[in-house]
N, CA, C and O atoms as CSV, one atom per row, in Angstrom:
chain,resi,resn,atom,element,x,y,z
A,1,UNK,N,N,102.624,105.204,62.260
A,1,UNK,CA,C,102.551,103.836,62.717
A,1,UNK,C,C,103.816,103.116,62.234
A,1,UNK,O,O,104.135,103.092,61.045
A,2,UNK,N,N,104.553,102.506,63.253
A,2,UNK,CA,C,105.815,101.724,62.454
A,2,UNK,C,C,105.204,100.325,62.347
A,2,UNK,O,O,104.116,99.924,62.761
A,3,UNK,N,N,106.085,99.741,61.750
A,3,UNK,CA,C,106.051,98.112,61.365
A,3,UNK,C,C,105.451,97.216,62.237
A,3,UNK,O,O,104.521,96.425,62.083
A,4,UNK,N,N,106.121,97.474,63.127
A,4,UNK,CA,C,105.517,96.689,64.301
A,4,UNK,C,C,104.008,96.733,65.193
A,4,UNK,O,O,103.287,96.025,65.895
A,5,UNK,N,N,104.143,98.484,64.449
A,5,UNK,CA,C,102.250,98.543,65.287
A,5,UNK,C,C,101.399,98.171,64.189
A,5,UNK,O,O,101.659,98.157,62.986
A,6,UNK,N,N,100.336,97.870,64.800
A,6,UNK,CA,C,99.246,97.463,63.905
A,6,UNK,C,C,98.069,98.036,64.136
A,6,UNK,O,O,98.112,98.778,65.117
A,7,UNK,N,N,96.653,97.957,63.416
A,7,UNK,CA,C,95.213,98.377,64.257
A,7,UNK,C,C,94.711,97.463,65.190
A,7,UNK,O,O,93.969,97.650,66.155
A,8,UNK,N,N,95.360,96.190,64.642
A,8,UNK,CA,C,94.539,94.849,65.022
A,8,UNK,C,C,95.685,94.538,66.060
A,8,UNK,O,O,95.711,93.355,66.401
A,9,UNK,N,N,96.579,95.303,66.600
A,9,UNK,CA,C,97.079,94.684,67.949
A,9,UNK,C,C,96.478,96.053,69.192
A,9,UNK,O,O,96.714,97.259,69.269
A,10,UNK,N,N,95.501,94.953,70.133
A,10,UNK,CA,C,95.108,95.842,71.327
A,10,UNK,C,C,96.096,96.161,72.639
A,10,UNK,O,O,97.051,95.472,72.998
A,11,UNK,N,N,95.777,96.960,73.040
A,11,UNK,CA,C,96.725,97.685,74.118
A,11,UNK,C,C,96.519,96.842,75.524
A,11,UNK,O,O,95.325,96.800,75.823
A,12,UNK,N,N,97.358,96.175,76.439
A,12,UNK,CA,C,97.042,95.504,77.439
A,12,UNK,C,C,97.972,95.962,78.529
A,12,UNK,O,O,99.063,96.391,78.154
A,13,UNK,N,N,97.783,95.945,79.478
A,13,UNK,CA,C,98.468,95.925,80.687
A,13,UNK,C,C,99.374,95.530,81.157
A,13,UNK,O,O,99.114,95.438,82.357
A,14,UNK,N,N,100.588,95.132,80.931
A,14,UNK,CA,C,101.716,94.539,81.614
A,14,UNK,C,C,101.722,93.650,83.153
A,14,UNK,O,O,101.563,94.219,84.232
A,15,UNK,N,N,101.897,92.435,83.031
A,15,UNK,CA,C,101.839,92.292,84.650
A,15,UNK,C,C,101.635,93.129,85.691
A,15,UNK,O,O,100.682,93.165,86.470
A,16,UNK,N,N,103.029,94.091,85.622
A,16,UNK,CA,C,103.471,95.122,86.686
A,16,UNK,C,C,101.780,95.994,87.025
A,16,UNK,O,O,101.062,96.333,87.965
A,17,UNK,N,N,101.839,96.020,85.580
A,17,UNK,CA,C,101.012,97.691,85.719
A,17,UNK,C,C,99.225,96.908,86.484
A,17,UNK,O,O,98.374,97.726,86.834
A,18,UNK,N,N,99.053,96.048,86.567
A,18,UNK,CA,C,97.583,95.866,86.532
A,18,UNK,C,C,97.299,96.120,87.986
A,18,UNK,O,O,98.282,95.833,88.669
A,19,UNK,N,N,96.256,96.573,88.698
A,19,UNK,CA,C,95.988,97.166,90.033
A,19,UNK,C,C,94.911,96.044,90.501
A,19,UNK,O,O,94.254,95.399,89.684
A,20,UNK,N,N,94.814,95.900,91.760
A,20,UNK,CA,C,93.436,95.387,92.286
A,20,UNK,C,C,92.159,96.084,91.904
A,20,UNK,O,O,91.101,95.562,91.552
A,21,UNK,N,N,92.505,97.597,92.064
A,21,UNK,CA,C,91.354,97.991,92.259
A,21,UNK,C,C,90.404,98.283,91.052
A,21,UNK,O,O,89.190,98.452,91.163
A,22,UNK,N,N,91.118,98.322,89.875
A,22,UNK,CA,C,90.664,98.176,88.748
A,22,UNK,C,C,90.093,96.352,88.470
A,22,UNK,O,O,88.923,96.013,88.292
A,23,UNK,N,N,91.344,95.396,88.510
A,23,UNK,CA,C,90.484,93.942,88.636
A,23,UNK,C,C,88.998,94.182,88.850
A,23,UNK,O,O,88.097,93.977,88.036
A,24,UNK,N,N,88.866,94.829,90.559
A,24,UNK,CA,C,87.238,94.321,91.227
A,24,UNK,C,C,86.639,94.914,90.789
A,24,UNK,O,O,85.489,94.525,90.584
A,25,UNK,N,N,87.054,96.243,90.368
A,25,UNK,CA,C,86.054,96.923,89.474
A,25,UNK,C,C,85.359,95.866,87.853
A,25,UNK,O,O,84.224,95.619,87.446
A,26,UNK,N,N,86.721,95.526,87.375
A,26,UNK,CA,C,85.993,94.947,86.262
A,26,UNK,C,C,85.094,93.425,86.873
A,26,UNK,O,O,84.185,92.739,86.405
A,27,UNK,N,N,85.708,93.390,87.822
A,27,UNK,CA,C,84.800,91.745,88.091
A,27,UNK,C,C,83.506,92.149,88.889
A,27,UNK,O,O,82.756,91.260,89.293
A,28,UNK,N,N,83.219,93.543,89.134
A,28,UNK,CA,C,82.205,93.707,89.839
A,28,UNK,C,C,80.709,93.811,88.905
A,28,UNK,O,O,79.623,93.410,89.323
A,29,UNK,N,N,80.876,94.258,87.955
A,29,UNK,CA,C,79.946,93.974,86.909
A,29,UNK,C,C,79.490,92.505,86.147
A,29,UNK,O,O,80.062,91.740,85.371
A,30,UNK,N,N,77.717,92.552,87.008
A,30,UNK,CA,C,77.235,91.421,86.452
A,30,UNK,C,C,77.753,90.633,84.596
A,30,UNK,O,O,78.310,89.617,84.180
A,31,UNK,N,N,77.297,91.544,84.177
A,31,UNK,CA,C,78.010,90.940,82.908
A,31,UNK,C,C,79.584,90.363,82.504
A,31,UNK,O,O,79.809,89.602,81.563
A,32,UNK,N,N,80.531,90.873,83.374
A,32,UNK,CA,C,81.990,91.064,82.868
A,32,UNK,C,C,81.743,89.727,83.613
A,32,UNK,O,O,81.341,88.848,82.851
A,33,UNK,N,N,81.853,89.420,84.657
A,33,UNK,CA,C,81.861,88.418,85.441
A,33,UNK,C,C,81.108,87.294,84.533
A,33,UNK,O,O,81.861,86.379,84.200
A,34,UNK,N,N,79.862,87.196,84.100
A,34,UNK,CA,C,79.555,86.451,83.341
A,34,UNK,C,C,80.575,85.590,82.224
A,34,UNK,O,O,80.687,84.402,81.924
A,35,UNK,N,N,81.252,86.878,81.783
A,35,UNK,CA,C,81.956,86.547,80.650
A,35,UNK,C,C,83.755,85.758,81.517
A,35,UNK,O,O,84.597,85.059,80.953
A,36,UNK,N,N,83.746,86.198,82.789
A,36,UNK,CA,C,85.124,85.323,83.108
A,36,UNK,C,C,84.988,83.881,83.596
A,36,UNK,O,O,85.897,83.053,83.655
A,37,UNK,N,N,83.528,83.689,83.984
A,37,UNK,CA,C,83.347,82.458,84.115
A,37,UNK,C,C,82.849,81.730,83.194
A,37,UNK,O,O,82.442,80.585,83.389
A,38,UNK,N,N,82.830,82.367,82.012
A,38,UNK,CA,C,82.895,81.278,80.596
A,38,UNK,C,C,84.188,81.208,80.414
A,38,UNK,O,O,84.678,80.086,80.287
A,39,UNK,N,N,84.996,82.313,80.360
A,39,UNK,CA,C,86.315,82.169,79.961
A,39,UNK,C,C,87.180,81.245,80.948
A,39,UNK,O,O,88.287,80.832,80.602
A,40,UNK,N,N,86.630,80.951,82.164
A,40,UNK,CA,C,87.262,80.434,82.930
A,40,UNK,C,C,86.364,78.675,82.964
A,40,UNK,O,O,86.719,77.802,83.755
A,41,UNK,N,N,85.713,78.565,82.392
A,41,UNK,CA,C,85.143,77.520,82.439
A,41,UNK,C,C,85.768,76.857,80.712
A,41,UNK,O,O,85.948,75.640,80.675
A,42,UNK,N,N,85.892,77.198,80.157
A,42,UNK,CA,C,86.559,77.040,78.853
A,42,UNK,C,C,87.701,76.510,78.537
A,42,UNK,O,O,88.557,77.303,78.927
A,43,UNK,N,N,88.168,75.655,78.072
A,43,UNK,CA,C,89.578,75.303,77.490
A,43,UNK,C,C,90.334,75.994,76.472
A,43,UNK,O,O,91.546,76.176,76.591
A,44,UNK,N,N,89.751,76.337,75.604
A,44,UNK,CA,C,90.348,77.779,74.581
A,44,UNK,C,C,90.214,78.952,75.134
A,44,UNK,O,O,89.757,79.315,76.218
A,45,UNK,N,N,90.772,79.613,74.051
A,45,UNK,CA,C,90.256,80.969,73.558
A,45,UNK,C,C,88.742,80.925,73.102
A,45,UNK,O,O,88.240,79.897,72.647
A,46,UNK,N,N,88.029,82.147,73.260
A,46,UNK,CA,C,86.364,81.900,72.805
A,46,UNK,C,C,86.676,83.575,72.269
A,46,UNK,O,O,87.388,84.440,72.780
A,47,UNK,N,N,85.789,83.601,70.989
A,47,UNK,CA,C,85.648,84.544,70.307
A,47,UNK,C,C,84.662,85.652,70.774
A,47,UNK,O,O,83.619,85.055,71.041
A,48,UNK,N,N,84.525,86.751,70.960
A,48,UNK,CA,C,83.229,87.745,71.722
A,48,UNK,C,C,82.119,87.155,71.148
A,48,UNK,O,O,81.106,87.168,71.847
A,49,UNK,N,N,82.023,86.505,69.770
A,49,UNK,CA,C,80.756,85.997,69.691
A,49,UNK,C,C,80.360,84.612,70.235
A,49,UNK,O,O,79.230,84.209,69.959
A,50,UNK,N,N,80.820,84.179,70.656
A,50,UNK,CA,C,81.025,83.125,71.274
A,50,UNK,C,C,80.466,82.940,73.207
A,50,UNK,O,O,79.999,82.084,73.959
A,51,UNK,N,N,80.804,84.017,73.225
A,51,UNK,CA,C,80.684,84.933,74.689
A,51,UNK,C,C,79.511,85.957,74.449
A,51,UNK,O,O,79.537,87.137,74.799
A,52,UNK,N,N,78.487,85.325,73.803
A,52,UNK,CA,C,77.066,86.428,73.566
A,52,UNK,C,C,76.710,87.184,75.316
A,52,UNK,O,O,76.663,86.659,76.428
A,53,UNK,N,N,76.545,88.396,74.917
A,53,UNK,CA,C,75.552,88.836,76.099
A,53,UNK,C,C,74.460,89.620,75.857
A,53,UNK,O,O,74.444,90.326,74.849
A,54,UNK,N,N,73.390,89.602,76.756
A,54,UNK,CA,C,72.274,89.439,76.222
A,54,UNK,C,C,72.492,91.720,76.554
A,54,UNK,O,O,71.741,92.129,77.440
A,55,UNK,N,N,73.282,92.679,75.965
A,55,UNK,CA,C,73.164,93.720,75.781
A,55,UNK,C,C,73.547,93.585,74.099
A,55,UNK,O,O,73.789,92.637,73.352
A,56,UNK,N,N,73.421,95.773,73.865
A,56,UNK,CA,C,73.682,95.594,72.336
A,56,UNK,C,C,75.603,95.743,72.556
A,56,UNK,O,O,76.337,95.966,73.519
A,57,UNK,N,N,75.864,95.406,70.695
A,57,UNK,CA,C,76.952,95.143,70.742
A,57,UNK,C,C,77.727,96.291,70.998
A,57,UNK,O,O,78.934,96.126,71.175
A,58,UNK,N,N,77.104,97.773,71.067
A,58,UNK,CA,C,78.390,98.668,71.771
A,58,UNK,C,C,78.528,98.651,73.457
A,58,UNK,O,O,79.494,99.162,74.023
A,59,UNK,N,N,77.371,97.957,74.208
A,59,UNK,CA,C,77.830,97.826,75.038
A,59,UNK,C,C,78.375,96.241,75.825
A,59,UNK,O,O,78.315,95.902,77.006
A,60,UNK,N,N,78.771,95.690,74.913
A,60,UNK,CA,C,79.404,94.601,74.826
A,60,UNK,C,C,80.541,94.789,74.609
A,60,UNK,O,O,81.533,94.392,75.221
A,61,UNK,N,N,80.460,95.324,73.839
A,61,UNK,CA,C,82.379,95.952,73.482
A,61,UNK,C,C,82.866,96.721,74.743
A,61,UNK,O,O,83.880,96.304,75.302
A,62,UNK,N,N,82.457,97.413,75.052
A,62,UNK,CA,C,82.794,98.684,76.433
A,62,UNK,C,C,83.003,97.097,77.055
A,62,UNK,O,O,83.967,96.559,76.511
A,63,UNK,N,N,82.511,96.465,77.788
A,63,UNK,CA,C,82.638,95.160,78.700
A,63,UNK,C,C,83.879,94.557,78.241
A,63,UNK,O,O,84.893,94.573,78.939
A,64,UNK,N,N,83.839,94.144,77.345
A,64,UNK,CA,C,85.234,93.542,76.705
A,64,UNK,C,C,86.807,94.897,76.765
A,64,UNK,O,O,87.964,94.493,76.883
A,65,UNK,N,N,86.577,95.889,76.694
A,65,UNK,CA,C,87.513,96.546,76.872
A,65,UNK,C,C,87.831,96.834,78.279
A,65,UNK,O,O,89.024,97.030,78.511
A,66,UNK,N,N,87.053,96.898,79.212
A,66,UNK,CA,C,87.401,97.028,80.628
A,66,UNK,C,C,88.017,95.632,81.098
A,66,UNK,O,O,89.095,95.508,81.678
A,67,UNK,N,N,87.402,94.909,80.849
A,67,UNK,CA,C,88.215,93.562,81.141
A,67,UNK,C,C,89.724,93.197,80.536
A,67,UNK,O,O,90.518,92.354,80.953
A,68,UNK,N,N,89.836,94.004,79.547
A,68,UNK,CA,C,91.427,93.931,78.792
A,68,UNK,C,C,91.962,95.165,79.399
A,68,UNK,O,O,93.170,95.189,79.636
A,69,UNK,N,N,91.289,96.119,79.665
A,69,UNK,CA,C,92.079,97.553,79.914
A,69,UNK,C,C,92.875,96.996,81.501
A,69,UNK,O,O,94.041,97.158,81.861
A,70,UNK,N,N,91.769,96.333,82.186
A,70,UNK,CA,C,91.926,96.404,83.708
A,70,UNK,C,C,92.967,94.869,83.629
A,70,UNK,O,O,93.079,94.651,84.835
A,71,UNK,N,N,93.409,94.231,83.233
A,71,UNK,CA,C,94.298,93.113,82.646
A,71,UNK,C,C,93.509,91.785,82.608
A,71,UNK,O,O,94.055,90.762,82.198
A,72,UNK,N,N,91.904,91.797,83.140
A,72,UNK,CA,C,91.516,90.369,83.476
A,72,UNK,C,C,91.500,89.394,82.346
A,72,UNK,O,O,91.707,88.182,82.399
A,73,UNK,N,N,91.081,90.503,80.814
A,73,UNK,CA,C,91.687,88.775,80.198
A,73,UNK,C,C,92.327,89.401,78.646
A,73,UNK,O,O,92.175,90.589,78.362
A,74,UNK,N,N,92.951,88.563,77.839
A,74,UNK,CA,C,93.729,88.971,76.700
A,74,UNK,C,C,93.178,89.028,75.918
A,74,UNK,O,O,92.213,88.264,75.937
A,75,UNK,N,N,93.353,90.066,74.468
A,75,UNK,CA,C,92.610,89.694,73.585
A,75,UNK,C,C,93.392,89.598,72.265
A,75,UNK,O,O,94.304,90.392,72.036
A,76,UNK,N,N,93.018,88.553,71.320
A,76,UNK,CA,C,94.079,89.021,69.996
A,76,UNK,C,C,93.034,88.736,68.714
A,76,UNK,O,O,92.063,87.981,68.669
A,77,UNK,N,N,93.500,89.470,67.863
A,77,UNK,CA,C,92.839,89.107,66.668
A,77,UNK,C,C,93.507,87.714,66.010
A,77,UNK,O,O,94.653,87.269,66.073
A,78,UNK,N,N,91.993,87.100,65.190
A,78,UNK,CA,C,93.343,85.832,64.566
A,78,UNK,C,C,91.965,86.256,63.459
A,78,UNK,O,O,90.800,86.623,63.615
A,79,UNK,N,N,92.752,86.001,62.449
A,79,UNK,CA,C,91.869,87.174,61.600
A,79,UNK,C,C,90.769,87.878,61.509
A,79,UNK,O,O,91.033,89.058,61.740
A,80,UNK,N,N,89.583,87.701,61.267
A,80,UNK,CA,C,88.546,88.611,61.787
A,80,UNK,C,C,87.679,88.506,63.176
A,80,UNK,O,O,86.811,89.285,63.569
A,81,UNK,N,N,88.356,86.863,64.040
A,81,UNK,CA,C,87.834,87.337,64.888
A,81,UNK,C,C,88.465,87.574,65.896
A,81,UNK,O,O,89.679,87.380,65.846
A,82,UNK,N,N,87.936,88.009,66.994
A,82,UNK,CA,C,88.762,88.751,68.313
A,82,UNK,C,C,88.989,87.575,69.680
A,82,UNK,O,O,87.899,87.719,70.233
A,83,UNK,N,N,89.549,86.797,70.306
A,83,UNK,CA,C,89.687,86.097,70.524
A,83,UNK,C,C,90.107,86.377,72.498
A,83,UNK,O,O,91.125,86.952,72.882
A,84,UNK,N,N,89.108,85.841,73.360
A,84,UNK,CA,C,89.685,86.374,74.262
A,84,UNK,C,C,89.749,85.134,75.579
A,84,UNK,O,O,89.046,84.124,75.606
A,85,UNK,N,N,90.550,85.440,76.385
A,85,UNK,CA,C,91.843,84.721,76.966
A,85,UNK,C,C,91.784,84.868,78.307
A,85,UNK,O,O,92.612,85.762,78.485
A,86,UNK,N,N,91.253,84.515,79.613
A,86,UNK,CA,C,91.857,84.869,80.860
A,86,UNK,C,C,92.906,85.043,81.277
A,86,UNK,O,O,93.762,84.364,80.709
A,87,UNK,N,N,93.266,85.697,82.076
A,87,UNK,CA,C,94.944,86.151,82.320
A,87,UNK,C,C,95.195,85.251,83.749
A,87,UNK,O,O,96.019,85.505,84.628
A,88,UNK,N,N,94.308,84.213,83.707
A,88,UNK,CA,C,94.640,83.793,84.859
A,88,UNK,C,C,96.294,83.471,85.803
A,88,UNK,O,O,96.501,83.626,87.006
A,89,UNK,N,N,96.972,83.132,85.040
A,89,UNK,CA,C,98.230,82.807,85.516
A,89,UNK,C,C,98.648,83.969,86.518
A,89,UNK,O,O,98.837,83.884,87.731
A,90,UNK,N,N,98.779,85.534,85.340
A,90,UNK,CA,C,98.890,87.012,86.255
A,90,UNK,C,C,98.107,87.086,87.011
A,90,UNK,O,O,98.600,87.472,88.071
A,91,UNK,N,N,96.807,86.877,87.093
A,91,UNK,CA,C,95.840,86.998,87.946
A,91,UNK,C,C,96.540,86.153,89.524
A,91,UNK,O,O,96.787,86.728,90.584
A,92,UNK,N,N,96.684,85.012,89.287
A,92,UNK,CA,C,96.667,84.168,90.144
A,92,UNK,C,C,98.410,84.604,90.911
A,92,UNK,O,O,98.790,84.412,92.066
A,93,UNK,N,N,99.114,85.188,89.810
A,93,UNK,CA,C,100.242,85.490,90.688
A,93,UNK,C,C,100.568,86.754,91.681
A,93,UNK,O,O,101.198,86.771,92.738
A,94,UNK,N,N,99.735,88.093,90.762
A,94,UNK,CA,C,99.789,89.410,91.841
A,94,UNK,C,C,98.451,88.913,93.119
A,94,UNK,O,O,98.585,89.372,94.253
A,95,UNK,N,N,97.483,88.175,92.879
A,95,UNK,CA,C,96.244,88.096,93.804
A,95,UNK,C,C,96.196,86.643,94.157
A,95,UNK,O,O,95.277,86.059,93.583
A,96,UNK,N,N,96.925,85.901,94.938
A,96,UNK,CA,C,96.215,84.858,95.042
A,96,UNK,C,C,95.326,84.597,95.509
A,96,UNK,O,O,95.263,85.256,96.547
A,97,UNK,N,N,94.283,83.834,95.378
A,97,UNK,CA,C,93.093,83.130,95.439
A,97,UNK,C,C,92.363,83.843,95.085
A,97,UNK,O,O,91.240,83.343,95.022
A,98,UNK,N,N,92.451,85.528,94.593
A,98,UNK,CA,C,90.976,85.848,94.453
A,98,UNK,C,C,90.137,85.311,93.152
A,98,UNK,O,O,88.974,84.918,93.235
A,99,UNK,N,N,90.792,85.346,92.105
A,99,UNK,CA,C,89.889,84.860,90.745
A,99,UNK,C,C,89.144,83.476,91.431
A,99,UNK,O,O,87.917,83.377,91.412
A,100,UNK,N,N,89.973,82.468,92.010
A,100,UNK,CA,C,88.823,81.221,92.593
A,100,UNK,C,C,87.521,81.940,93.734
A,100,UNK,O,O,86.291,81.885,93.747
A,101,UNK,N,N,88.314,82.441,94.399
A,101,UNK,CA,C,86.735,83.019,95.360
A,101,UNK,C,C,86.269,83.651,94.746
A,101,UNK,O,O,85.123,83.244,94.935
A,102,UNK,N,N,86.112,84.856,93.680
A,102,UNK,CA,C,85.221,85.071,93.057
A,102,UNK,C,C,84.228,84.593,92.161
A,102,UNK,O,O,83.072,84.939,91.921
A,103,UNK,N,N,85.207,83.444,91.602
A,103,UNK,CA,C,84.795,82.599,90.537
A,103,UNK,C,C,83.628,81.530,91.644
A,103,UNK,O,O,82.555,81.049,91.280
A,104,UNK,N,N,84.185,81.416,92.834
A,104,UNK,CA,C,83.815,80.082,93.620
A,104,UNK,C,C,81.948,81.253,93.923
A,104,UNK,O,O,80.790,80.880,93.739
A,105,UNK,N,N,82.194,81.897,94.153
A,105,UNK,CA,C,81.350,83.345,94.576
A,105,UNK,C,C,80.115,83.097,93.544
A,105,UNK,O,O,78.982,82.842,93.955
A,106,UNK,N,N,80.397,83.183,92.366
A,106,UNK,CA,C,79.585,83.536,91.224
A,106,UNK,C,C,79.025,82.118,91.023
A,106,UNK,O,O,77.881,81.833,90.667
A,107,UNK,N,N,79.849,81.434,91.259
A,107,UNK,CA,C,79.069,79.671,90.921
A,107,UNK,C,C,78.329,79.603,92.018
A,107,UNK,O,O,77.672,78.657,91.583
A,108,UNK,N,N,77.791,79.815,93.235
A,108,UNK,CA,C,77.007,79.830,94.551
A,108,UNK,C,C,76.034,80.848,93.914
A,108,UNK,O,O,75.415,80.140,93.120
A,109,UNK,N,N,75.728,81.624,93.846
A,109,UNK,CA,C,74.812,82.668,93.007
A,109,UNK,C,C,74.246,82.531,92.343
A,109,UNK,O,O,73.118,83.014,92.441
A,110,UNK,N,N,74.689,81.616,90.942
A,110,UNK,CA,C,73.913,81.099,90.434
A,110,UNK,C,C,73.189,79.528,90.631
A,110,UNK,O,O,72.090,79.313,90.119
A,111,UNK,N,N,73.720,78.741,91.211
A,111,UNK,CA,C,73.283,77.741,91.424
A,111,UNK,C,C,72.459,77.835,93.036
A,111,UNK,O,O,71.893,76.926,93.642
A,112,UNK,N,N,72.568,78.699,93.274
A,112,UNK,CA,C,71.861,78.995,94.555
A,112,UNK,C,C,72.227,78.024,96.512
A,112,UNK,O,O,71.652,78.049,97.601
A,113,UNK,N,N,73.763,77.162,95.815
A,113,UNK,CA,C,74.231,77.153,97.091
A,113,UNK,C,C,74.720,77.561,98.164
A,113,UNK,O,O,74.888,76.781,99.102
């Protein structure tokens, strides 16, 4: 490990590298989706605990890593906790409009308009 790597820095996607088809994959899961429309309803960063879901916490974690693996949102440690981030800007620049129609998608669903 050199200087610069750490445990507590996670591996993310580069603009370039992030695909659609991975995105819909991660936004296709009831839960992940849950968690981008908090993150997207949010003004901060929100901590995974913060972002409870009603599974156990290893499969909460798997959720949180597909959503960072696939680029939908950032995550960093700020000391013990894990802190996570929509990537909306990238989002909004390789895909436009989809994070709003999905997002617009998921708010009709639940509110039943």
């Amino acid at each position: 490990m050199t200087a610069t790597e750490s445990p507590r820095t996670l591996a993310h996607p580069s603009r370039d590298h992030i695909r659609l088809e991975e995105v819909l994959h991660a936004l296709a899961d009831p839960m992940r989706l849950k968690v981008v429309c908090a993150l997207d309803a949010g003004d901060t960063e929100q901590s995974c605990t913060e972002l409870q879901l009603p599974v156990t916490k290893s499969t909460s974690t798997h959720h949180f890593r597909v959503l960072r693996e696939s680029g939908v949102i950032r995550q960093t440690y700020r000391g013990t906790a894990k802190l996570n981030a929509l990537r909306r800007e990238d989002l909004d620049l390789l895909f436009p409009g989809l994070l709003d129609s999905v997002l617009a998608g998921a708010a009709r669903q639940v509110h039943g308009d």
